[in-house]
C-alpha positions, 0 to 999 in steps of 0.5 A: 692960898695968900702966899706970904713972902713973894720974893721966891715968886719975884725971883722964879719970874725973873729966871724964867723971863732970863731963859727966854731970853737966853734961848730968843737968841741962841735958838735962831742960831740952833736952826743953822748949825747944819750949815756949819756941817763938815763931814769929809773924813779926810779934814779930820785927820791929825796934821802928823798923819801921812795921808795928810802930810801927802795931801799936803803935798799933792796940793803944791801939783795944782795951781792953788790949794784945791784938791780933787774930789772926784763925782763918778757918773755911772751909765749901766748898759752897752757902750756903743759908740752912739751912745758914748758920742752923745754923752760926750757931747752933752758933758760939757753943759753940765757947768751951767747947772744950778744948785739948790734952786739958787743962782750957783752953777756947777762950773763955780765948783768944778776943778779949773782946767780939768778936762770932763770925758767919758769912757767905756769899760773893758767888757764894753757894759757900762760908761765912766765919767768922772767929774773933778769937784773942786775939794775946797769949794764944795766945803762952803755953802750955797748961797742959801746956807746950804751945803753944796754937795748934795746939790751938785748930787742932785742936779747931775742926777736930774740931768743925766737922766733922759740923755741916758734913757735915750740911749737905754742905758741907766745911769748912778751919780756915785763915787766919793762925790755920790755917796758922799752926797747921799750921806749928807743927805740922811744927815740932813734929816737932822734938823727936823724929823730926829728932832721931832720924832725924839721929842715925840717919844719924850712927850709920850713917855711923860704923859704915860710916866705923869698921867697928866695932861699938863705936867709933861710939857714942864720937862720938856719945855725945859729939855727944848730950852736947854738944846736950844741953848747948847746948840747955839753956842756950838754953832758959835764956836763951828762958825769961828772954827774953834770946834767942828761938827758933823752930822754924827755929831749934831744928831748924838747933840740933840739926843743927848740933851733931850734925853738927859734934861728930861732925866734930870727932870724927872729925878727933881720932879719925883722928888719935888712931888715927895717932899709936898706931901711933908710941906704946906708951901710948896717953896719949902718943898722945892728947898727941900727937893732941891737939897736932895737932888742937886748934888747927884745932878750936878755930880751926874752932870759933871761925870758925863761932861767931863767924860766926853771932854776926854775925847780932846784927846782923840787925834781926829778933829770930828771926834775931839770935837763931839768932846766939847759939843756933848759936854755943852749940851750936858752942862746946859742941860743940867743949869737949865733943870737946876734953874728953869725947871724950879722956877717954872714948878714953883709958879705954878703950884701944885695944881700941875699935877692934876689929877694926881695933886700931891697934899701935905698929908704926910703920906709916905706912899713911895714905900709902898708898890712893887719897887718895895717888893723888889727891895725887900726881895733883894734884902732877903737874899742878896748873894742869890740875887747877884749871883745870878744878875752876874753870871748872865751878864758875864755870859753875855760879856763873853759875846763881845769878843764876836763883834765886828768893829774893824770899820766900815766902808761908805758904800756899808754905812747905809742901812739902804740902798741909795742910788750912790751904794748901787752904783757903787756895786755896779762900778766894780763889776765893770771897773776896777775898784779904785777907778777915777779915785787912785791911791797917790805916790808922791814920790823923788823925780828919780826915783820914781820909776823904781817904786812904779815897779815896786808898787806894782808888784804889790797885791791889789794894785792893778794899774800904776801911772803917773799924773799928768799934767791935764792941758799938757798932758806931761808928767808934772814935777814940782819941786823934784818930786811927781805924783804916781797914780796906783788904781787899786781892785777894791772901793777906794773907801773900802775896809779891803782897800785900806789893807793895800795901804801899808804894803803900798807905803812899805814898797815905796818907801823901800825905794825912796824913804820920802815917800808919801802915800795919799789919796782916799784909801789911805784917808780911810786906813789913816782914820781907823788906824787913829781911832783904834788908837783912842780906842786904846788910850781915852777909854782908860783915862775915861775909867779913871775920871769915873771913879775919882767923881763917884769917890768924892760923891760917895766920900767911898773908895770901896763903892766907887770901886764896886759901882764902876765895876758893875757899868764896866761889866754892863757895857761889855755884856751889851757889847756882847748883845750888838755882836749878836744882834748886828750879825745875825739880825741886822746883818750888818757889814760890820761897824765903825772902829769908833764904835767901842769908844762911843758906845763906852763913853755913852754907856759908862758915863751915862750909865753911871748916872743911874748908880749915881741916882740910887746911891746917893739916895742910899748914902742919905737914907744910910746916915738915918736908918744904917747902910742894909735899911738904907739901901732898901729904902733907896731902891724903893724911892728911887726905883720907879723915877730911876726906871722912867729915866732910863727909859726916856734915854734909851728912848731918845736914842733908840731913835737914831736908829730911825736914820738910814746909818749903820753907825748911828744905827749901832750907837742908838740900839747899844745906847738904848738896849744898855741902858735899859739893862743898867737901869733894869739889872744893874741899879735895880738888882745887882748894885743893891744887892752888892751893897746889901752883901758888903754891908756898912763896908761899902763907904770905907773909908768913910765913917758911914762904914760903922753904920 
């Protein structure tokens, strides 16, 4: 066909030669943004809490502003003298191991003046060494750009190995250090196969959705172009220290873009594909397509982006920073499907749908199939329908109260067994919990035999002493005040360990009101302490923004009201389906306190995407038709493009449940499984039928309430 006005041509090439430039160079920086990956709890914590005024503190004891991070090396087996002997022998070579295959040595990272010794355990079956890592150099990179720690993990474990066979002992590089390692290393998993895979599923579920051979690879070039472009600018703003990432965060980033760029896709698509059966040019189609669309996109959009700035609020830094990393991610996807995706579907005409290739033949044939079967049966009893859709998402919701999410010590977040966990499990057979990795007292010179009594008397503790000075080995004041080691009986990172801190902290600062209790235990008891806090605070703004975007939209209070009450019901019956699914299938530990938060900003915001779809389709067929009619066609429509979204994003995050993670693990079945019942039950069944029993009331105060 001779096309008559080339501008819109002119203007789609000239979009599309912009995006790949845009991408040409963020997508270079996308690949290094692992590299900028901080995943230390303890750097997340807010400047007020007291673990960090007490790191603050403890790092006036050292020469600089380093801090001990201790890598423990376990050596399973009996600890006779030969064999406690040669380890000895043999520790101080560690330091000229090499890392990652570059020219660094583990000395350029170990704590200065830090004596390396091993040490048997009491009942004479196992070794200790406890390598002091300097806290401040494992932070940066190699000189390869990648992170420091898994590699110093690595080379321990390669080295130590024949020293301890020779001697028949079996040896695990655990601790903070190991097992910090080790998650580094399921992170490091990110940048390739998660990616991949996701993709992988995304490209599945297209060719399945589109029975095309060609048609598939448009939303998801776009998808890749948008990530490419949200992860360089998160790169950006890590590496100038404005925000900052960590593995979570990045993994939930590429999810997250891929899975809702290919939503958005499909809902302008679909929608593409209706309206060239009413339009010879395929511009005039695409102007008509996008009329329809970009308002529920961009209110989409906008409801997600601004829900997950509403984690600036968090007081943890990973937390607050996943806030502005996911809403990048968000409002890249959406200008990039409002804007490449067009261009890129008007360039190639209607030959992209081939086989399928829609004609101007004015045929409706979206009102007809089983999504006009669902919709009419809805329409013929409504109060049927969401009595029963709202009594078993009630009994589910009941669930929720079993679930275990009061935090998770390192050793459970993985769904394995890494060398570090197993070690870990074998230092407490042989140590005491906390050994090599004490809870530290500052505390006043004089008083602070007074609060060693004090402390001691509190339950779990099992050793109390004071820090010496390594080369002296004195007691070391600084400015009046000492550091008190408390070795307590459980995992320093452990959930029981954090129930020691506050009688700790209690006893101490009974004694001498100044007090200050750090080290690992009390980071871990700090962190969850603050997320059960933005627990209780950002999931209620959250709630308030949702509804004040759905209000504008729908030009509605009632709908807005109702259309939130039906996602708040929907997450809280999910959260019901993870209690008993994590504890009796899984059987998973528990899960992470940050998991009600995460999985509420996820499931409200994204699931009200789908209501947003539905409704504002039903809003525009209620002006022509009246608001029972409307709503019918408005399921009908939408039913199978709604449908194949909500399956692609439960998709893209089912597969976070492929890394070895327990959170990640629990956020992707909660995102997937509750997605999957918002777009299944919610939006097909409950929300039209509401709608249906309410009536033209549903739009007061708007004037389609006498329609």
């Amino acid at each position: 066909m001779l096309i008559k006005n080339k501008r819109p041509i002119a203007l789609s090439v000239v979009v599309i030669i912009s995006w790949f430039v845009i991408t040409g160079f963020f997508g270079p920086l996308f690949g290094k943004l692992s590299s900028v990956q901080e995943n230390n709890n303890s750097s997340f914590l807010p400047k007020g809490a007291e673990a960090t005024l007490a790191a603050d503190e403890i790092a006036k004891f050292s020469a600089g502003t380093s801090f001990t991070f201790p890598t423990l090396i376990l050596y399973d087996g009996a600890s006779t003298p030969e064999a406690l002997a040669a380890i000895n022998a043999h520790l101080p070579s560690i330091g000229e191991l090499t890392l990652g295959g570059t020219s660094a040595k583990l000395a350029d990272y170990l704590l200065k003046d830090q004596p390396i010794s091993a040490f048997p355990s009491i009942d004479g079956k196992a070794i200790l060494v406890n390598v002091p890592l300097d806290g401040d150099s494992i932070a940066k990179t190699l000189p390869n750009e990648k992170p420091v720690l898994p590699a110093i993990v690595e080379a321990l474990r390669a080295d130590v190995k024949p020293i301890a066979e020779a001697q028949g002992l079996t040896p695990y590089v655990t601790g903070p250090g190991g097992l910090l390692g080790d998650l580094f290393g399921a992170f490091g998993t990110l940048d390739s196969s998660l990616l991949l895979t996701t993709l992988g599923v995304v490209a599945i579920i297209l060719i399945v959705v589109y029975r095309s051979p060609f048609l598939w690879v448009i939303p998801l070039m776009s998808a890749l172009f948008a990530l490419s472009t949200a992860g360089g600018i998160v790169y950006l703003l890590a590496k100038n220290n404005i925000i900052d990432v960590d593995g979570q965060s990045q993994g939930i980033l590429s999810v997250l873009v891929v899975g809702a760029a290919t939503d958005y896709a499909l809902l302008l698509i679909a929608r593409y594909r209706e309206e060239l059966h009413h339009h010879e040019s395929r511009f005039d189609a695409m102007r008509a397509a996008y009329k329809g669309v970009w308002e529920p996109i961009l209110a989409s959009g906008s409801t997600v982006a601004i829900s997950l700035l509403m984690l600036l609020f968090s007081q943890l830094t990973n937390t607050a920073g996943l806030g502005p990393i996911g809403a990048i991610g968000i409002v890249s996807s959406v200008v990039t499907i409002l804007t490449l995706l067009p261009a890129l579907l008007v360039i190639f005409g209607r030959w992209i749908f081939w086989p399928r290739k829609p004609r101007n033949d004015g045929d409706d044939h979206v009102m007809s199939g089983p999504w006009s079967k669902v919709a009419n049966g809805i329409g013929r009893n409504p109060r049927k329908a969401w009595i029963i859709t709202g009594s078993v998402l009630l009994a589910f919701a009941f669930a929720s109260s079993t679930l275990k999410a009061d935090g998770l010590g390192t050793v459970d977040t993985f769904t394995g067994n890494p060398e570090s966990v197993v070690g870990q499990k074998l230092l407490l057979k042989h140590f005491p919990g906390g050994e090599g990795d004490p809870t530290q007292i500052v505390v006043a010179q004089g008083k602070a035999d007074a609060v060693m009594a004090a402390v001691k008397s509190v339950p779990g503790v099992t050793e109390v002493a004071y820090s010496v000075d390594p080369i002296t080995q004195n007691v070391k004041a600084v400015d009046g005040r000492v550091i008190i080691n408390a070795t307590l009986d459980q995992a320093p990172d452990s959930v029981a360990a954090g129930k020691y801190i506050t009688p700790i902290r209690e006893a101490a600062q009974k004694v001498d009101p100044s007090a200050l209790v750090g080290g690992t235990s009390a980071v871990y008891f700090d962190v969850r302490t603050a997320n059960t806090r933005d627990n209780r605070t950002i999931i209620p703004i959250i709630l308030l923004v949702i509804t004040l975007i759905l209000g504008l939209l729908l030009r509605s209070i009632v709908s807005a009201v109702v259309l939130l009450g039906t996602v708040v019901l929907s997450y809280f019956a999910t959260l019901g389906v993870c209690a008993l699914v994590f504890n009796h299938i899984f059987g998973f530990a528990g899960g992470d306190n940050s998991f009600p938060l995460f999985a509420f900003i996820f499931l409200v915001a994204l699931g009200i995407d789908y209501n947003i779809f539905l409704m504002s389709r039903v809003r525009e067929e209620s002006a022509k038709l009246g608001t029972r009619a409307g709503v019918i066609k408005g399921v009908t429509v939408t039913g199978a493009v709604i449908t194949s979204a909500g399956i692609v994003l439960a998709a893209t995050f089912a597969v976070l449940g492929l890394l070895p993670l327990v959170p990640l693990a629990e956020l992707g079945f909660a995102v997937g499984f509750g997605v999957l019942l918002d777009t299944i039950i919610v939006r097909s069944i409950l929300v039209p039928a509401l709608v249906h029993e309410i009536g033209p009331k549903i739009w007061w105060p708007s004037k389609l309430q006498d329609k």
